[in-house]
C-alpha positions, 0 to 999 in steps of 0.5 A: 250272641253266638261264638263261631267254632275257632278256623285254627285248632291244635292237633291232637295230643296223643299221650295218655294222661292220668285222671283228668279233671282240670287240665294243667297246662304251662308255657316253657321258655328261656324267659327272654324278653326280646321281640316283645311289646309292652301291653297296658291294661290299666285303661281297660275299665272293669266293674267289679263283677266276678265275670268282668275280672274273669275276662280280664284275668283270660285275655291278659293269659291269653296275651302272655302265652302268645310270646309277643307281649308283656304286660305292664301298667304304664301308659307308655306301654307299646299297645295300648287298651281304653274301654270297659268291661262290664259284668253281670250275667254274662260280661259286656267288653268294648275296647280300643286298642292303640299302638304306634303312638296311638297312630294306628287302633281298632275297635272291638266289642262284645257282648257274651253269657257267662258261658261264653266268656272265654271265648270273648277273652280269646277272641280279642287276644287273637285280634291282637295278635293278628292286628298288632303283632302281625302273627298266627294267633292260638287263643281260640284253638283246642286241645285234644288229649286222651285221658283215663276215666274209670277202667278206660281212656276217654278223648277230651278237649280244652281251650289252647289255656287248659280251661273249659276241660270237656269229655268227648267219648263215653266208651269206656275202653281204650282209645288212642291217637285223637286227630282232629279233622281239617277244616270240620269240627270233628276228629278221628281216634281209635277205640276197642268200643266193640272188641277189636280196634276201629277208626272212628270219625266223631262230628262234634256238631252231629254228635255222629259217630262213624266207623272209617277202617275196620280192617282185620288187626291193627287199624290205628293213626288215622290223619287226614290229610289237608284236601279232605280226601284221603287218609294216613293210618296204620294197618296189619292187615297183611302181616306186617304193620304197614303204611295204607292210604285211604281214600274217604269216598271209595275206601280203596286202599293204596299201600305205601310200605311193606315187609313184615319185619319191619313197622311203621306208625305215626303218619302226619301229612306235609302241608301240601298233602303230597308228602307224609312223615312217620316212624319206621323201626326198620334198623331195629330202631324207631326213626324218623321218615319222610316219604312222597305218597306218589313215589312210595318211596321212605328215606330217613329224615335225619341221621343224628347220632345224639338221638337213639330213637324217635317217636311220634312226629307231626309236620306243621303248617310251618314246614317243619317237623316236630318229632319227640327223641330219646337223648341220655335216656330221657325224651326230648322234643326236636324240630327239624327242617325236612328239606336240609341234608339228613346226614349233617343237619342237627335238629333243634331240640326245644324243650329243656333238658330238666331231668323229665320226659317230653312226648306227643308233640304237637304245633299251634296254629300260629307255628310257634309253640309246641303242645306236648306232654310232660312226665315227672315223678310218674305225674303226667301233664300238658305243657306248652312250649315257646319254640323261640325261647322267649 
C-alpha cells in the first residue's frame, strides 16, 4: 500500500556540504539517561529476512534518536513490543505495543514494498512516540541540504536518519537557502540556472518548477510564512540588500528595512506569521533581530557580549529562536527566547564546544532537536542535536 507524504518536515539545511553520497547524520547529547523509558524489542518476532532485520534495525534508530527511550532486552521494560515482523519482498510488521503494566496498548499493522520499508519503521516510531511519550515525533520528517555535485551544488533530501539520500535539482549551478514550503511538498531555493540569481518553487509531486522573485541583483532567503500567503526574502533591488515581503497572489512587494549601508539576510517567520527574525550587520556586525511585519520596526534580539556575531537563525514552532554564533573563534549554535529581556537574557548554547564549528540551524518538528552542520578538519556533515541533553 501507499505511504501518505509525513505532515511535519524539517526545515531546510542551508550549508553547503561536500560531495554528497550517503548522508552521514548523528545525534549530540550530554548522554543523560533521565526523562527516559526502557523499550524491549525482544518480543517483536522477525524471520530471518534481510528487509524484516532492516525494519528492525530503523524503528529501533528511529526510537533512540527521539531522546525518549532505551532500548533493552527485559521484559520488564517501560513499553513493551509483541508481534512479528515478516520479510520477503517487501516486509509484513503487525505490533502491540504495551506500557503501564500492560494497562494501556495499541495495535499497528503494516504491509510495505521493500521500497517502503523506511517509511513503515518510522511510522511506528512516530506512533510511539505521540501514543506512549506523548511528544511531537520526527522520524517521518525530511532533510533538506545542499550539496556539491560536478562543477555545482544541487538541493537533496533525506529521511530526519539520513537514509534514502535523494537529489532533487539538476541545475548544475549554484544554489543556496532550501526552504521547504508549509504544509505542501514543495520547497523554495535560489539558483543561477539561467544567469542571475532567482527564487524557485519546486513542487515535489508536479515536478513544476516556478519562478517566484526575479528582481534585479540579488533575490535570496526566500521563506514563506505559516498562512501560505506571503514571502520573506532578500533583495537588492534598490541599492542596498534589503528585507521585502511578498505577497504570493499579487507579487506586490512591501519593504521592511532600508538603508544602503547596512544588510540583512536570513528571515524565518514566528509561528503566528506576525513577526520575522534575521540578521542585520548594522554595527558593522552580523546580529540577531527580531522585527513585527505590521510595525517595520527591528530591535535587537539579545545583547550577549559572549557572541561576536551571529548568523543564520530559524524561529521554531516551539517559540524559540535557534541562531548559529561565533564564541572563541569557533561557531556555536544557541537558542534563545525572543519574548526575554535582550540586555540580560544569555542564550543557551546547545552544541558542544569540541573545537568544531556548528552553522545552519534547524528545528525538528517535535521541538526538541537541532539539524545543523558540522565542520572538522575541513569535513562537512549533518549532525543532529538533543537540546535537552539527554
Amino acid at each position: 500500500m501507499a505511504f501518505p507524504r509525513p505532515i511535519f518536515l524539517l526545515a531546510a539545511c542551508t550549508a553547503l556540504l561536500g560531495a554528497v553520497h550517503a548522508a552521514d547524520i548523528t545525534i549530540t547529547a550530554k548522554g543523560v539517561s533521565a526523562n527516559k523509558q526502557t523499550i524491549s524489542l525482544a518480543a517483536l518476532r522477525a524471520d530471518d529476512s534481510a528487509q524484516a532485520r532492516e525494519f528492525l534495525q530503523i524503528l529501533k534508530g528511529d526510537l533512540v534518536r527521539s531522546g525518549w527511550f532505551v532500548p533493552v532486552d527485559a521484559p520488564s521494560a517501560s513499553v513493551v513490543l509483541e508481534g512479528a515482523v515478516q520479510g520477503g519482498g517487501g516486509v509484513s510488521a503487525g505490533a502491540t505495543v504495551k506500557w503501564l503494566n500492560g494497562m494501556r496498548q495499541f495495535g499497528w499493522q503494516k504491509s510495505a514494498s521493500h521500497a517502503q520499508i523506511r517509511d513503515a519503521a518510522h511510522a511506528l516510531s512516530d506512533k510511539i512516540v505521540a501514543t506512549v511519550a506523548e511528544k511531537k515525533p520526527m522520524a517521518s520528517s525530511k532533510i533538506l541540504l545542499v550539496g556539491r555535485r560536478g562543477g555545482g551544488t544541487e538541493v537533496y533530501q533525506c529521511d530526519a536518519d539520513g537514509g534514502r539520500l535523494q537529489q532533487l535539482t539538476s541545475d548544475g549551478k549554484l544554489c543556496l537557502s532550501p526552504t521547504w514550503v508549509p504544509g505542501r511538498n514543495a520547497f523554495l531555493y535560489t539558483s543561477w540556472l539561467s544567469g542571475p540569481p532567482v527564487v524557485y518553487k519546486v513542487d515535489l509531486d508536479t515536478k513544476r518548477r516556478e519562478p517566484l522573485a526575479s528582481y534585479p541583483g540579488m533575490n535570496n532567503g526566500a521563506v514563506i510564512a505559516p498562512s501560505g500567503s506571503i514571502m520573506a526574502l532578500v533583495l537588492s533591488r534598490s541599492g542596498g540588500v534589503d528585507l521585502y515581503v511578498q505577497n504570493l497572489m499579487t507579487r506586490k512587494l512591501t519593504r521592511l528595512t532600508s538603508s544602503n549601508k547596512v544588510n540583512e539576510s536570513s528571515p524565518t517567520w514566528a509561528p503566528d506569521g506576525n513577526s520575522l527574525a534575521y540578521i542585520s550587520d548594522e554595527g558593522r556586525v552580523p546580529r540577531l533581530y527580531v522585527m513585527g511585519v505590521g510595525s517595520r520596526q527591528g530591535r535587537r534580539a539579545t545583547y550577549y557580549s559572549g557572541i561576536t556575531e551571529c548568523a543564520a537563525p530559524e524561529w521554531g514552532d516551539n517559540g524559540r529562536i535557534a541562531f548559529c554564533g561565533r564564541t572563541g573563534g569557533r561557531y556555536r549554535i544557541y537558542v534563545l527566547d525572543p519574548g526575554a529581556d535582550p540586555r540580560t537574557a544569555v542564550p543557551e548554547a546547545v552544541s558542544p564546544a569540541d573545537g568544531a564549528d556548528y552553522e545552519d540551524p534547524s528545528w525538528s518538528p517535535d521541538g526538541r532537536h537541532i539539524v545543523c552542520t558540522r565542520t572538522a578538519g575541513f569535513k562537512r556533515s549533518l549532525t543532529v542535536l538533543d537540546t535537552m541533553g539527554d
